[in-house]
MIFI-330675 format. One record per residue: x, y, z of N, C-alpha, C in turn. Coordinates in pm, 1 decimal, m for minus. Each point is the difference from the previous one (the first is absolute). Example, Ala and Ser with C-alpha at 12.3 -4.5 7.8 and 13.67 -1.06 7.14 Angstrom:
<drenmis>
      n.c1      n.c2      n.c3     ca.c1     ca.c2     ca.c3      c.c1      c.c2      c.c3
    1319.0    m569.0     780.0     m89.0     119.0       0.0      90.0     120.0       0.0
     m35.0     105.0     m72.0      82.0     119.0       6.0     m77.0     109.0      73.0
</drenmis>
This chain:
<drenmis>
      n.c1      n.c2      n.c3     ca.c1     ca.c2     ca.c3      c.c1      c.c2      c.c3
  m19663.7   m2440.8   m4704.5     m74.1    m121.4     m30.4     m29.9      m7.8    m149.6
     m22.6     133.6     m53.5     m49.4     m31.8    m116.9     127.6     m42.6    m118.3
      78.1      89.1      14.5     125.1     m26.4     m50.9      40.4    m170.1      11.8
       4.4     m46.2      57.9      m2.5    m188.2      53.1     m71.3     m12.3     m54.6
    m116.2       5.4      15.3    m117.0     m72.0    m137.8      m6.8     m21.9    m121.1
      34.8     152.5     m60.4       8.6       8.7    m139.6     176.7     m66.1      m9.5
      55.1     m19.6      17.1     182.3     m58.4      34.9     m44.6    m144.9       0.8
     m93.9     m52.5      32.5     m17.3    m138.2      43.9     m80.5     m31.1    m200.8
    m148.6      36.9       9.1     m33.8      m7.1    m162.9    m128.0     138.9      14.3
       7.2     101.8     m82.9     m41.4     141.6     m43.6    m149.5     m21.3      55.1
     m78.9    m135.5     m67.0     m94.5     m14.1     m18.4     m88.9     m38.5     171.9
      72.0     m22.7      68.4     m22.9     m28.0     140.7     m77.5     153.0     107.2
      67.7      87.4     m81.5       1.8     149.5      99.6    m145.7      m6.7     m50.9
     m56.4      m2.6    m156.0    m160.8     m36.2     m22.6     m75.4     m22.7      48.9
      54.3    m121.1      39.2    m111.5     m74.6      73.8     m23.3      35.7     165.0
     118.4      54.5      17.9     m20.3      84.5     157.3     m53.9      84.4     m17.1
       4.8     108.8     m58.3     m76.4      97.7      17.8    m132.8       4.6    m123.6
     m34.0     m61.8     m78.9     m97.3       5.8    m111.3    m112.8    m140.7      49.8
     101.4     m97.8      65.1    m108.0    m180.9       7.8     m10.1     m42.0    m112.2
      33.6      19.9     m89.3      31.1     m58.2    m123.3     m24.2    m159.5      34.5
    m132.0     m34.9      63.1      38.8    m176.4      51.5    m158.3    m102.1    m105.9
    m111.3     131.7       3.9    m138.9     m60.7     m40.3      15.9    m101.7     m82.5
     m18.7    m111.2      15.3     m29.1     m99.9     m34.9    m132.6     m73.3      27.6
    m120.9       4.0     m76.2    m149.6      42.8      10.8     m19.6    m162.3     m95.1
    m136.6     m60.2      49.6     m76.7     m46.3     m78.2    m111.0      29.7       8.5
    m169.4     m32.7     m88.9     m73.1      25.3      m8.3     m74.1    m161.3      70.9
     m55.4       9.3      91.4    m121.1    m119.3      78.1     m93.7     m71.7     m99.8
     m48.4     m51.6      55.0    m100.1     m77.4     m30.8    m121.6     109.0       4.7
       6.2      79.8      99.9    m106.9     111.2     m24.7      20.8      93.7       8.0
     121.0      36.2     m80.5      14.3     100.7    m116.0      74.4      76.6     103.5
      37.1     m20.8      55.6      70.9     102.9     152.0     170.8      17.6       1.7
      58.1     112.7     m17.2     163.0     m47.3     m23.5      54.2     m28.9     110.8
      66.3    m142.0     m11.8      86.7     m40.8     149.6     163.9       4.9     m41.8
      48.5      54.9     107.4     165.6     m97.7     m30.8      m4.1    m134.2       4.4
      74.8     m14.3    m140.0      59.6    m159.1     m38.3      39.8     m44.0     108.8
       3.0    m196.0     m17.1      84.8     m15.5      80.7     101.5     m46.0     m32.6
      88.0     m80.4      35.9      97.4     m81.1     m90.1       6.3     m33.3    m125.7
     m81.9    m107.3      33.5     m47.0     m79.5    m138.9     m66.9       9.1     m92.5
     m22.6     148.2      31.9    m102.3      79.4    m156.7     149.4     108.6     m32.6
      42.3      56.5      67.2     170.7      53.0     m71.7      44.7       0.8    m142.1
     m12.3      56.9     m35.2     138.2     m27.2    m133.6     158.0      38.5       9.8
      45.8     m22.6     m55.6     151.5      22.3       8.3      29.7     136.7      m3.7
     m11.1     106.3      20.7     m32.5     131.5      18.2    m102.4      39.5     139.7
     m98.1     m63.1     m26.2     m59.9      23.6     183.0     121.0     m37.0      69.8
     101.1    m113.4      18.8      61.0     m62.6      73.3     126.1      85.9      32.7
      21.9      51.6    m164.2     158.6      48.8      52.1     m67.4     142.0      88.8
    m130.0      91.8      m8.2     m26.5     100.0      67.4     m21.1     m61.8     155.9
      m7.1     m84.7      24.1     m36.6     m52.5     131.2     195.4      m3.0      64.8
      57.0     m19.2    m101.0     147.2      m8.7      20.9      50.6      91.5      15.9
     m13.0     116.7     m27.3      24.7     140.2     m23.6      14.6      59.6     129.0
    m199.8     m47.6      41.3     m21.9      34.7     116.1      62.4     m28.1     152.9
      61.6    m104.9     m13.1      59.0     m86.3      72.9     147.3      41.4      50.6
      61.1      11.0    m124.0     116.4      71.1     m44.7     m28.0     126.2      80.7
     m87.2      73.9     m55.6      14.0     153.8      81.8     m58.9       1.6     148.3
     m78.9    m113.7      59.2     m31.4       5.3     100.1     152.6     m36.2     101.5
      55.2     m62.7     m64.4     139.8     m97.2     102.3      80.6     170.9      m3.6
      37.1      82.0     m84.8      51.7      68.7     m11.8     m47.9     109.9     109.0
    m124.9      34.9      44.8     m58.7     115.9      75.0      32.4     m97.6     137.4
     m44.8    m128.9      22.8      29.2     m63.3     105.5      86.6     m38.1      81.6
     105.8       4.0     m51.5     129.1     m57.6      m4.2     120.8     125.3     124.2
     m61.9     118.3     m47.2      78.1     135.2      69.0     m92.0      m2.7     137.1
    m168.4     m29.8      63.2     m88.6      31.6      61.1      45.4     m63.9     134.0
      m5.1      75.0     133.0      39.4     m93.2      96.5    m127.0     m14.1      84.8
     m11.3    m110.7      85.4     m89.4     m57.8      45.9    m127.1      96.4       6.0
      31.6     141.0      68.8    m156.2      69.3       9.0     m34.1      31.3    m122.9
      74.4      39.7     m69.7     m69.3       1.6    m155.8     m73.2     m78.9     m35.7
      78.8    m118.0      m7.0     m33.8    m142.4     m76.3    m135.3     m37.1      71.9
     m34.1       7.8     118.0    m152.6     m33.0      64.4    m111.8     101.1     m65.6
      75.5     143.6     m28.2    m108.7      90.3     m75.2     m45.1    m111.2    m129.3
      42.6      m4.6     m81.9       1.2     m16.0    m146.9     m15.3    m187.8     m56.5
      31.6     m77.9     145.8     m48.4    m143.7       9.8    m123.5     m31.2    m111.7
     m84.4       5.3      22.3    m118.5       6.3     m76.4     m26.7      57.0    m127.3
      83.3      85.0     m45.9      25.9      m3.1    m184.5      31.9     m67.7     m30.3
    m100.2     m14.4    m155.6      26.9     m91.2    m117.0     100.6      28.4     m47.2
     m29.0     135.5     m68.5     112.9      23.9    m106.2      79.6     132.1      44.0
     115.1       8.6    m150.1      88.8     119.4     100.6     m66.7     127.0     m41.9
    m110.2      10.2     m24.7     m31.5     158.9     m16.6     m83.7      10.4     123.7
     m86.6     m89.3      46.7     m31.3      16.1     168.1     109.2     m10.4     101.8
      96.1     m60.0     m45.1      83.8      21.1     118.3     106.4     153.4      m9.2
     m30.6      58.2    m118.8     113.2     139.3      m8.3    m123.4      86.6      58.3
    m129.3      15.0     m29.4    m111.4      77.1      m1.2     m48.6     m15.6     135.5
      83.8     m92.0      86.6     m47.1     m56.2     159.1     168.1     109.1      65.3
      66.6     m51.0     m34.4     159.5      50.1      74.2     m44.0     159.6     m46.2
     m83.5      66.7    m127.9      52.7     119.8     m15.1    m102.5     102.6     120.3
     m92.7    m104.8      28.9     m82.8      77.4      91.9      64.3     m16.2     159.4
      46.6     m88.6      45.5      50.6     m50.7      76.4     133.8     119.8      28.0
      62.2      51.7     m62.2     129.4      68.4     m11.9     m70.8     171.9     m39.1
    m105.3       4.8     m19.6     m56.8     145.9     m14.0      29.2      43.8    m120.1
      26.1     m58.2    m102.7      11.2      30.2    m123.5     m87.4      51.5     m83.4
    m145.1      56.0      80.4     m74.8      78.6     m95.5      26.1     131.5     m35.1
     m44.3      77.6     m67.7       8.5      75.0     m86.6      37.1     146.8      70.4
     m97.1      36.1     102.3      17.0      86.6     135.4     145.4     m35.1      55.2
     m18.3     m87.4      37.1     164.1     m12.9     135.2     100.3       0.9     m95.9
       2.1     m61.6    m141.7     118.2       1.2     m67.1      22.8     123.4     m64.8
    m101.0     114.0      22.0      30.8     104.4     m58.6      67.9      94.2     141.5
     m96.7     m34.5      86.9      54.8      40.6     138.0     140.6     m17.9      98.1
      18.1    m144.7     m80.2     150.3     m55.9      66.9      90.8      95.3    m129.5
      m8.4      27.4    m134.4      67.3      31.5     m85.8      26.1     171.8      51.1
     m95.9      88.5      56.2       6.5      79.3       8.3      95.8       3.9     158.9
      16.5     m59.1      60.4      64.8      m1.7      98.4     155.7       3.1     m27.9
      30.7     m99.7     m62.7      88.6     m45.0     m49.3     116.7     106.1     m60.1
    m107.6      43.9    m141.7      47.4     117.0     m38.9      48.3      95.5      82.2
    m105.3      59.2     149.0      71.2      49.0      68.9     144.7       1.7     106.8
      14.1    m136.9       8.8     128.3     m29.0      47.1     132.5     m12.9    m114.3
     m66.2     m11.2    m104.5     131.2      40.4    m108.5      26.7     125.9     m22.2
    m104.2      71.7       3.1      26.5     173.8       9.6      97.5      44.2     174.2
     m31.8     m66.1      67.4      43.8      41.9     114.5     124.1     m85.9      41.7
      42.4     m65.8     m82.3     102.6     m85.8      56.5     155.5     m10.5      23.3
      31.2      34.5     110.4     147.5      52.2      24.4      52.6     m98.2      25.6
     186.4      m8.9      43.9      39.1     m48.0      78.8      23.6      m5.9     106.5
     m42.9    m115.2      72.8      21.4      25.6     131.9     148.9      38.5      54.4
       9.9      52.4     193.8     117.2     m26.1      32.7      56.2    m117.7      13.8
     152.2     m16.7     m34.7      32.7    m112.7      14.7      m6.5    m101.1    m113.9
     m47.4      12.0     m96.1     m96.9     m61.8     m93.0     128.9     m45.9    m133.0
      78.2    m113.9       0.3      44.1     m35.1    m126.4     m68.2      48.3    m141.3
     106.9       7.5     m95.8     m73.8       6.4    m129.3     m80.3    m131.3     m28.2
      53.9    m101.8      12.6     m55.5    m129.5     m41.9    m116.5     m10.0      36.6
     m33.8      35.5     158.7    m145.8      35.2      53.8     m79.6      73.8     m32.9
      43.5     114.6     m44.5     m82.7      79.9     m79.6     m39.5     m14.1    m130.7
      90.8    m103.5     m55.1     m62.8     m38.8    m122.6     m57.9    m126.6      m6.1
      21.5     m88.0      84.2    m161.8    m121.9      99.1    m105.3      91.0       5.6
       3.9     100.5      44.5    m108.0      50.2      37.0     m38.3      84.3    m132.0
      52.0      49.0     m44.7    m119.4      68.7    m130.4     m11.8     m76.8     m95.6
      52.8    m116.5     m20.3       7.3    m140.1     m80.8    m103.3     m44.2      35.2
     m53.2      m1.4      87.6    m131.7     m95.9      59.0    m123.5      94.8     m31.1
      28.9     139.3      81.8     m71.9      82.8     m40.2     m63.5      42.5    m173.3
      77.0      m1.8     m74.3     m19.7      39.9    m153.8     m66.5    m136.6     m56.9
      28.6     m78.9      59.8     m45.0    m151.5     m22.8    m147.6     m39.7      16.4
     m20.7      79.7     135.0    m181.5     m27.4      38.7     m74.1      75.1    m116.5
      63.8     176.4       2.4     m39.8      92.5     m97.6      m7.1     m69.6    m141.6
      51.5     m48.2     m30.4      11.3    m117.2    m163.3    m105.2     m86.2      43.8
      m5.8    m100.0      78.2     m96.2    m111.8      27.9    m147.3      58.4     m31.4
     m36.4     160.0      81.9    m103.3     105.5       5.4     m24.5      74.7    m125.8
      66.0       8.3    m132.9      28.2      37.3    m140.9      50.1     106.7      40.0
      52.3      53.9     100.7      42.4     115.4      24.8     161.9       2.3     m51.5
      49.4      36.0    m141.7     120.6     m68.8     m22.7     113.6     139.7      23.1
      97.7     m23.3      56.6      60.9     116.5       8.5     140.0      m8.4    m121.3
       9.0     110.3     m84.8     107.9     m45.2    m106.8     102.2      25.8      64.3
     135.7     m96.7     m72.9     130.5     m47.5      65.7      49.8     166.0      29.1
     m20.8      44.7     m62.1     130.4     153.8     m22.9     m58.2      82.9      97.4
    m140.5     m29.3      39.8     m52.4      96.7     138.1      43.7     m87.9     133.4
      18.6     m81.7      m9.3      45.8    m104.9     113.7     121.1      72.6      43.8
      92.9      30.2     m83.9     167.4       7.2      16.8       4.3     119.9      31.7
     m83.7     134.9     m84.3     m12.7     120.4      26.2     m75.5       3.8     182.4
     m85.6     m44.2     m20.2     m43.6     m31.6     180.2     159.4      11.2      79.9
      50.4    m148.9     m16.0     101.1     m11.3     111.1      94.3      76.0      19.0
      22.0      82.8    m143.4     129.6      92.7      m9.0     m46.5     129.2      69.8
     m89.8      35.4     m19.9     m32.2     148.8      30.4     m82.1      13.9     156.6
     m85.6    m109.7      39.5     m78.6      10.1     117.9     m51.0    m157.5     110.0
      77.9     m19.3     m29.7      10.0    m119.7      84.9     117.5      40.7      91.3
     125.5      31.7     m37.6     106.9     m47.8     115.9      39.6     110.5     108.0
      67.2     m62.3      64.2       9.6     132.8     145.5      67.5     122.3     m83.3
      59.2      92.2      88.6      91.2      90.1     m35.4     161.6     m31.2      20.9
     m28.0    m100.4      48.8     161.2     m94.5      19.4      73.2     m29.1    m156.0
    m124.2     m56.0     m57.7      48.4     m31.3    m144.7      m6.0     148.3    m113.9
     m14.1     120.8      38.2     m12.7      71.6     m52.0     134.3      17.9    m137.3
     116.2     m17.5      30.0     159.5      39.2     m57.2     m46.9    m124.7    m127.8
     m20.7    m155.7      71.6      m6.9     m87.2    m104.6    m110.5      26.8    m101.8
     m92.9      86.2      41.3    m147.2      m9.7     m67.2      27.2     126.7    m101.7
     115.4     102.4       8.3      17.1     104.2    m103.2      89.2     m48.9    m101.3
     141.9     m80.2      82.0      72.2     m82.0     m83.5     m53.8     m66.8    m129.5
    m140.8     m97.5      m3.3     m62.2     m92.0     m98.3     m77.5     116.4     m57.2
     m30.2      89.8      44.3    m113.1      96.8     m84.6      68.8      68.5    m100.9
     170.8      m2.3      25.9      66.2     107.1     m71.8      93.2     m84.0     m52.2
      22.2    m155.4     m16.4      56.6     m47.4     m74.7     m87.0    m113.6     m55.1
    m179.4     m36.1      31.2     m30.7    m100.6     m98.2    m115.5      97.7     m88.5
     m93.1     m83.8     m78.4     m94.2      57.6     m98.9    m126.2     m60.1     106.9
     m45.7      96.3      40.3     m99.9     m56.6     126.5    m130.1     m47.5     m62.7
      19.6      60.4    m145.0    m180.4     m41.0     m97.9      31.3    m168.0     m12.5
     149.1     m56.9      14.5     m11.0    m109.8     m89.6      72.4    m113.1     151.0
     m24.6      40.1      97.1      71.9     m55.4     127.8     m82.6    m115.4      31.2
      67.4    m108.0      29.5    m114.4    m115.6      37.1      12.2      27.2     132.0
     m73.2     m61.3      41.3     m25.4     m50.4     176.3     107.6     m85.7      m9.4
      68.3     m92.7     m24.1      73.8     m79.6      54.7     103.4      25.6      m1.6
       0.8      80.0    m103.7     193.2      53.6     m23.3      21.0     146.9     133.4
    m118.9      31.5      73.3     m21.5     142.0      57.7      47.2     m87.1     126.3
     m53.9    m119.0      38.5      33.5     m45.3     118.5     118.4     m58.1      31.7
      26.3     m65.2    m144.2     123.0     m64.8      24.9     112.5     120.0       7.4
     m39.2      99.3      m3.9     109.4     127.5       8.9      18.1      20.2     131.6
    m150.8      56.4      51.2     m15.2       2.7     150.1      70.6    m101.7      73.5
     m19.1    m115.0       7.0      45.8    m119.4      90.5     175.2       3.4     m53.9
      70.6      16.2     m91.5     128.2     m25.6      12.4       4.4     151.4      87.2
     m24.0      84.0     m43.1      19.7     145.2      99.9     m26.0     m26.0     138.5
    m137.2     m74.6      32.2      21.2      m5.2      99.2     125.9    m146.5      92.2
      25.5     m37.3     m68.8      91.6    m138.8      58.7     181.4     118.9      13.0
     m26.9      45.6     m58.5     123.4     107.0      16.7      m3.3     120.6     105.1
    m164.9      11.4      56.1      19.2     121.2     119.4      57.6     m80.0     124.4
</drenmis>
């Protein structure tokens, strides 16, 4: 989501997560209210636009049960600060879901039966939540993962083959799979 936001204009992801929206006047008795329209300046207006902008953007992905949560926000920093509670995004569970996580990347084999392509859906998604969680895993431990402890003992012959003819410090993930998958289209 956030990536779409800032892709759409930088200044939008702001106002989701900061509200960057206050637009304040001072009363008749001395009390600060939000403006309304017609006290605006051309700057209150375009922030009201902003807001708008980033609200269509959080709204737009939300399907119906969402969208009844978050109905009743103004702006898009109540409606990210409504979905992030809504989705368990506090600080506990996201450290708790991260630590989980982590543990299924430490533990993560291939199954029987299990295509390469599937196995790389699956730790693709996996390394993906771990990133979403700041939990970032670097590319060259990714590839070292799949080469050394991910695959059955079936792939054992192909898995000494690449160890003893590539530079495994400098191996991407994609060039590791695309090895695997022509190897395997040839068993």
């Amino acid at each position: 989501m956030k990536d779409h936001i800032i892709g759409e204009d930088y200044e939008l992801w702001d106002i989701v997560t900061d509200g960057s929206l206050t637009t304040m006047k001072i009363n008749a008795e001395g009390e600060e209210v939000p403006k309304t329209r017609t006290d605006c300046t051309a700057d209150d207006l375009r922030k009201w636009e902003k807001n708008a902008k980033a609200k269509k953007w959080l709204v737009c992905g939300l399907g119906p049960d969402e969208y009844s949560i978050i109905q009743s926000c103004t702006t898009a920093k109540e409606i990210w600060d409504t979905l992030q509670v809504a989705h368990e995004e506090i600080p506990q569970v996201k450290s708790s879901r991260g630590t989980l996580l982590y543990s299924q990347y430490e533990n993560f084999t291939m199954k029987e039966g299990e295509t390469i392509q599937e196995i790389y859906t699956r730790f693709t998604t996996l390394t993906n939540e771990l990133k979403s969680l700041e939990r970032v895993i670097l590319k060259e431990d990714k590839a070292k993962k799949i080469l050394t402890r991910v695959l059955l003992v079936s792939w054992e012959r192909k898995i000494t083959a690449i160890q003893e003819s590539k530079n495994i410090a400098t191996l991407r993930l994609d060039e590791l799979i695309g090895n695997f998958t022509a190897y395997e289209l040839r068993r």
